[in-house]
RODO-2510 file (C-alpha; in nm, 4 decimals, decimal comma):
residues 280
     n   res          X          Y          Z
     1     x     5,0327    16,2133     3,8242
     2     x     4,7770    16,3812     4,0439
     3     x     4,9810    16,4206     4,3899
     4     x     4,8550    16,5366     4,7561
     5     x     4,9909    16,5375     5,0930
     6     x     4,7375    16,4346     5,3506
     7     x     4,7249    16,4255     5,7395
     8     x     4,6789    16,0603     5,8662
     9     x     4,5156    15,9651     6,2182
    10     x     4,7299    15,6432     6,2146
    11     x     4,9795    15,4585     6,0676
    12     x     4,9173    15,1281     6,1447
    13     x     4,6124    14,8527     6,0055
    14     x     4,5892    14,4817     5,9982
    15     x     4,7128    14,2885     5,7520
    16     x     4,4825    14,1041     5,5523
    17     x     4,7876    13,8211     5,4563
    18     x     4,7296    13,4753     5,5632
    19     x     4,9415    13,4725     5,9153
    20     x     4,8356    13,8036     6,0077
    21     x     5,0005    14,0700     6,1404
    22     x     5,0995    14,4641     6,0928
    23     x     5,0263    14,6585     5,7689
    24     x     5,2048    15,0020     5,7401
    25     x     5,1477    15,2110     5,3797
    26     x     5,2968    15,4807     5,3048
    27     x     5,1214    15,6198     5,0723
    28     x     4,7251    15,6069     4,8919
    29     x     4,7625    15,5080     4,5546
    30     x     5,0573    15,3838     4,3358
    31     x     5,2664    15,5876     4,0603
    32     x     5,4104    15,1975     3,8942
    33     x     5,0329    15,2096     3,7504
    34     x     5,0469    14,8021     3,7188
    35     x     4,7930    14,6957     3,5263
    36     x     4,7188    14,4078     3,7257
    37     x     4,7295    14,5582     4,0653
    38     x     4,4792    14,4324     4,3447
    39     x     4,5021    14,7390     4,5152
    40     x     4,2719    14,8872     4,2984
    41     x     4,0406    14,8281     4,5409
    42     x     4,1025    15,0646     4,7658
    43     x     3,9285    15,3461     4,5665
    44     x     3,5908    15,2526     4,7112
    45     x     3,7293    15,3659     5,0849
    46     x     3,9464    15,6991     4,9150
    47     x     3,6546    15,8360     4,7095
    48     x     3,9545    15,9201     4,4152
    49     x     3,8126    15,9361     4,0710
    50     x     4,0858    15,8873     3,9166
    51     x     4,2203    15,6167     3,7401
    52     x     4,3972    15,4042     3,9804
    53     x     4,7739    15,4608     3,8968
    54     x     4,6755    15,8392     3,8310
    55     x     4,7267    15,9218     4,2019
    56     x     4,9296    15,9303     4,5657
    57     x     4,8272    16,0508     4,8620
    58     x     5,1107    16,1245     5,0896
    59     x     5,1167    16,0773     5,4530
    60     x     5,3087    16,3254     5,5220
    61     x     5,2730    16,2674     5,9233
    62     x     5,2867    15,9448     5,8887
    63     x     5,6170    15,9428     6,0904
    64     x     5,4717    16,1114     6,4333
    65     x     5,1963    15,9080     6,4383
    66     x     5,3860    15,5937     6,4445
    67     x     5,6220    15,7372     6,7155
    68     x     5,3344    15,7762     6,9616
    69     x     5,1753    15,4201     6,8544
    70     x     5,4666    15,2231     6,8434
    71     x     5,5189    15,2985     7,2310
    72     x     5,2334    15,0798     7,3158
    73     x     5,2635    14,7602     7,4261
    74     x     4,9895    14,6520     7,2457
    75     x     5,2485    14,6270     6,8985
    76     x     5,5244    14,4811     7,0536
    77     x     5,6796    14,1981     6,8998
    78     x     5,4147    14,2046     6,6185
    79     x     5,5597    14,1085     6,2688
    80     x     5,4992    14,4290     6,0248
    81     x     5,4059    14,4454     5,6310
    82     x     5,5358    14,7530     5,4714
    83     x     5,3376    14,8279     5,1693
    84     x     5,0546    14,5931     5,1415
    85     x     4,8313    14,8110     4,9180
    86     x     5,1389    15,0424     4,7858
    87     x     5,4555    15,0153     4,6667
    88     x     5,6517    15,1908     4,9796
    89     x     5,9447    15,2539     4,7345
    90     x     5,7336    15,3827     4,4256
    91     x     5,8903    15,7141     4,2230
    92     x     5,7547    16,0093     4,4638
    93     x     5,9645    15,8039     4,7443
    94     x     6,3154    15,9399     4,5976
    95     x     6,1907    16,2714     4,7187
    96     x     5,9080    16,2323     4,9806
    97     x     6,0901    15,9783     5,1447
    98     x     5,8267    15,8652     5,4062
    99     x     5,9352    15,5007     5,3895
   100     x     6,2595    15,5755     5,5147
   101     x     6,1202    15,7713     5,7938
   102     x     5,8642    15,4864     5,8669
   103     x     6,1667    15,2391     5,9037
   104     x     6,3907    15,5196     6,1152
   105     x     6,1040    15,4825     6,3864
   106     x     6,0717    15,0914     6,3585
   107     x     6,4652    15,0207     6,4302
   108     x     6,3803    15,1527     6,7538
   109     x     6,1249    14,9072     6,8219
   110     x     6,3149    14,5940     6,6114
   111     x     5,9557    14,4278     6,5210
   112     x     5,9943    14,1464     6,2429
   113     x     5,9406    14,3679     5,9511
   114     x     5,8490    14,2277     5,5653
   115     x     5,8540    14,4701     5,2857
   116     x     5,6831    14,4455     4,9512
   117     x     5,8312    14,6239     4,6869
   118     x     5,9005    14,5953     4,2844
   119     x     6,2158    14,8721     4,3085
   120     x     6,5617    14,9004     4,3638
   121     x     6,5533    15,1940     4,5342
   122     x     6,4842    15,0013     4,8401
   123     x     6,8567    14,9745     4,8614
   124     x     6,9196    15,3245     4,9382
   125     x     6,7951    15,2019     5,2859
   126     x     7,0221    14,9063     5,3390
   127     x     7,1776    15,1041     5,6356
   128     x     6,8132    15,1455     5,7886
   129     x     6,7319    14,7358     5,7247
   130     x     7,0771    14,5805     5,8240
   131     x     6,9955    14,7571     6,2027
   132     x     6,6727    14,5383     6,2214
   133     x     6,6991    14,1614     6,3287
   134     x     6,4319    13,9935     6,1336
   135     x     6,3591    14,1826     5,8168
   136     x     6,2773    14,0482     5,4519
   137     x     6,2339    14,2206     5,1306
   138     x     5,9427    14,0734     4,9151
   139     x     6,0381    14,1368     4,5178
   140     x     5,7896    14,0788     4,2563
   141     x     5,9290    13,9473     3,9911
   142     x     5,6593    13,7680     3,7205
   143     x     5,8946    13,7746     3,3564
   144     x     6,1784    13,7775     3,2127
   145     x     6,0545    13,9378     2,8558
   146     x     6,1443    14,3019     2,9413
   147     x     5,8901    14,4685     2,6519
   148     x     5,6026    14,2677     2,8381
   149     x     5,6855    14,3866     3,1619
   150     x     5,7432    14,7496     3,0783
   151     x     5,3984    14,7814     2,9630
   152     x     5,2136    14,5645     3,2670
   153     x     5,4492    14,7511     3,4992
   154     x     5,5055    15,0718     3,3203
   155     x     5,6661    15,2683     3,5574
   156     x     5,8610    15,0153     3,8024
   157     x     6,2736    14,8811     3,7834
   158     x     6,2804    14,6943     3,5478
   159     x     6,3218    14,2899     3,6118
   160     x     6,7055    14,2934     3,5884
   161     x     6,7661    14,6461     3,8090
   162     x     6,5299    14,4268     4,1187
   163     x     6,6982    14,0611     4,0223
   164     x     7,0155    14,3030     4,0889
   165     x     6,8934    14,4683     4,3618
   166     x     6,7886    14,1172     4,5017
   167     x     7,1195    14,0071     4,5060
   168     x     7,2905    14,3182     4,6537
   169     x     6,9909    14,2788     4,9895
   170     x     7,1218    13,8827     5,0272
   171     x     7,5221    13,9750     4,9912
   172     x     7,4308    14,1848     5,2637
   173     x     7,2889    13,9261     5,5077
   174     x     6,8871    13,9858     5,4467
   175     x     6,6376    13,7509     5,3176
   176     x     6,4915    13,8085     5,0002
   177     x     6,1974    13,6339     4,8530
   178     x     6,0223    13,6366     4,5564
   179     x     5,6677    13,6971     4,4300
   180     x     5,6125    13,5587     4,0795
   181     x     5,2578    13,6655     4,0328
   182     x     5,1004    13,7144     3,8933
   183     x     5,1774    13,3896     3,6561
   184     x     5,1655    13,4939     3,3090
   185     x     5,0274    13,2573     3,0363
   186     x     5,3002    13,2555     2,7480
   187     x     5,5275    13,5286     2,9460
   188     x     5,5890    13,3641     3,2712
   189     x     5,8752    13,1063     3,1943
   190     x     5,9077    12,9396     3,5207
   191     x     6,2425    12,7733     3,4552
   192     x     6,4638    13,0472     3,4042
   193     x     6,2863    13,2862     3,6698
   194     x     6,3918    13,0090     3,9002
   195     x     6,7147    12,9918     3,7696
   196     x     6,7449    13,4071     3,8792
   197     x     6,5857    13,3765     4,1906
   198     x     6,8561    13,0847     4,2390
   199     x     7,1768    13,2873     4,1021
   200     x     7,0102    13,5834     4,3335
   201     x     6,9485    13,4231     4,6603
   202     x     6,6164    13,3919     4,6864
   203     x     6,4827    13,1765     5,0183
   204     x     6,1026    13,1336     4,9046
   205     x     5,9068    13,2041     4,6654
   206     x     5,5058    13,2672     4,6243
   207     x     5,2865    13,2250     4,3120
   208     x     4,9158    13,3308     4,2092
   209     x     4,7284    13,3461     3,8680
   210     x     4,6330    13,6361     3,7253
   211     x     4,3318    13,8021     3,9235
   212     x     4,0873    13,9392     3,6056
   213     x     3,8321    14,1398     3,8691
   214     x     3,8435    14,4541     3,9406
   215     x     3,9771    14,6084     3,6034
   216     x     4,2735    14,3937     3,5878
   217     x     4,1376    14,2358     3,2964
   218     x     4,0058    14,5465     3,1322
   219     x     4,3087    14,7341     3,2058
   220     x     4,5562    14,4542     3,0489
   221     x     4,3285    14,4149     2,7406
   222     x     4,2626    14,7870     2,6513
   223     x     4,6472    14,8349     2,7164
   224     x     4,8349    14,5325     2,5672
   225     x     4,6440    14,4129     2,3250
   226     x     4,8090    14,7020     2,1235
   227     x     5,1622    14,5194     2,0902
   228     x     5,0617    14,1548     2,1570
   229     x     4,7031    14,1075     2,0094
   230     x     4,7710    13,7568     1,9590
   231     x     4,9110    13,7104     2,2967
   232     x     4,6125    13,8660     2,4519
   233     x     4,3594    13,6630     2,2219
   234     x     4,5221    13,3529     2,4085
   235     x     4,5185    13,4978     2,7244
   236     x     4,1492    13,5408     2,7168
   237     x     4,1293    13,1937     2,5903
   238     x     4,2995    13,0602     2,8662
   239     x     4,1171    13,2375     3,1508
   240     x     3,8099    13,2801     3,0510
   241     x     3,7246    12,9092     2,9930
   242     x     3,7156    12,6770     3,3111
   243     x     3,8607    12,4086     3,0906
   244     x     4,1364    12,6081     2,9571
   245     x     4,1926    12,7709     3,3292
   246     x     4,2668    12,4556     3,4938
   247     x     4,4543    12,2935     3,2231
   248     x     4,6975    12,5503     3,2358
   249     x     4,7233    12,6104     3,6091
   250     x     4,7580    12,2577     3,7058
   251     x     4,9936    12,2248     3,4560
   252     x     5,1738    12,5363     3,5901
   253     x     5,1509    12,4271     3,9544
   254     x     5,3470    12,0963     3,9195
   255     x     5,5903    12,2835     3,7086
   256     x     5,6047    12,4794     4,0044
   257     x     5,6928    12,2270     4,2502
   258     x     5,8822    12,0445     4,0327
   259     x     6,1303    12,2956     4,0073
   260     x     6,0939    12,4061     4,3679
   261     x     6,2464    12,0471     4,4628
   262     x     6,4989    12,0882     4,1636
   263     x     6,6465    12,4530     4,2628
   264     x     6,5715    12,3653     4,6458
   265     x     6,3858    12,7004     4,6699
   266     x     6,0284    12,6505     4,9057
   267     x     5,7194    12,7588     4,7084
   268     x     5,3993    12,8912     4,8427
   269     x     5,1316    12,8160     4,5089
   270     x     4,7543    13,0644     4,5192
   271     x     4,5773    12,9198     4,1893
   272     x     4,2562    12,9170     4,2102
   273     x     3,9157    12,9633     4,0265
   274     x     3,8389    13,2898     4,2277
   275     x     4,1034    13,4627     4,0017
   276     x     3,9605    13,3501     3,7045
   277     x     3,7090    13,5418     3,4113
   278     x     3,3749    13,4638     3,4007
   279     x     3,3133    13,1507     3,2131
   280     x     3,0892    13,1298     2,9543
***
């Protein structure tokens, strides 16, 4: 893991989530190396050569900047995304720490704060989060087969140490919610996720396919293919064919709502053909 500490000239950006709002990161670049992450992206505006996953950039003055923009009126009130193209509470935070500091500053200001994580070690702040009025933690959470997710989230808590984690945040009096994206053909078992995100607390919960652009695809297939080759012959059957896609997405989708109604937990559904292969 290539790692640099960097000067930022501010700490706050928009939010590209429908609603709007704040984004804070962190951090440039992500040590859970997903191989589906969207961020990827961001290398265009970084000029890294690296391998996204390879790489953080720490803003190391992250904290001051935010001190001197926070006092304007101008970000009062304004709902705030903590790690929107990062994972705030990735490995380097155990001893960088920045996202702690970033959420010292905003208890002073109490803006309604969402943060977007796929680790436990978010609870090592519960003392910073239970001082802020509206705040929700945002868990990703996309199987229950523990091989599979170790190798499309290699370096992240594993599903139970966040359903746990989960759990702990709404014992405590905070909203959790859950993101179970992206929706796996063959390892995404809807059922029993809901039946966690039930047991755990969980007050609503978003969906998307799996996005193939970017590398996603590339990444997954190079990567995978090794332990499930069959699994990943499927896959590519599945979204790769418009046919296929929407057979198994709108199939998915009322799954979806059907057990939104049955475990009275709200669901937010993103399928679409944007997040699909190219068909041939």
């Amino acid at each position: 893991m290539k790692i640099k500490e960097i000067k930022c000239k501010t700490g706050i950006g928009k939010c590209g989530f429908p609603g709007g709002g704040l984004a804070i990161n962190p951090y440039i670049g992500c040590g859970h190396n997903c191989l589906y992450c969207y961020a990827r992206f961001m290398k265009r505006f970084t000029g890294h050569t690296e391998d996204w996953g390879t790489f953080v950039d720490v803003k190391k003055n992250i904290k001051s900047v935010l001190e001197k923009q926070m006092a304007s009126p101008r970000y009062k009130g304004k709902r705030i995304f903590i790690g929107t193209v990062t994972d705030p509470y990735q490995p380097i935070e155990k001893d960088y720490r920045v996202t702690r500091e970033i959420i010292q500053v905003l208890v002073k200001h109490n803006n309604p704060l969402s943060i977007l994580t796929k680790s436990d070690l978010v609870l090592r702040d519960l003392n910073l989060l239970k001082k802020i009025k509206k705040v929700d933690l945002n868990f990703t959470v996309n199987t229950l087969n523990g091989n599979w997710q170790k190798i499309v989230e290699p370096n992240s808590s594993s599903t139970k140490e966040r359903l746990k984690a989960m759990k702990k945040l709404t014992e405590e009096g905070i909203s959790v919610f859950a993101m179970m994206g992206p929706y796996w053909p063959l390892f995404t078992d809807a059922e029993s996720l809901f039946k966690e995100f039930k047991k755990v607390g969980v007050k609503h919960l978003f969906t998307e396919s799996f996005n193939t652009v970017g590398g996603n695809w590339t990444n997954l297939q190079k990567v995978a293919q090794k332990s499930y080759p069959g699994e990943i012959a499927e896959i590519k059957r599945i979204l790769f064919n418009k046919d296929n896609f929407y057979q198994f997405y709108n199939k998915a989708q009322n799954e979806v709502k059907h057990l939104s109604k049955k475990y009275k937990i709200p669901a937010t559904i993103y399928f679409g053909l944007g997040h699909a292969g190219k068909f041939r």
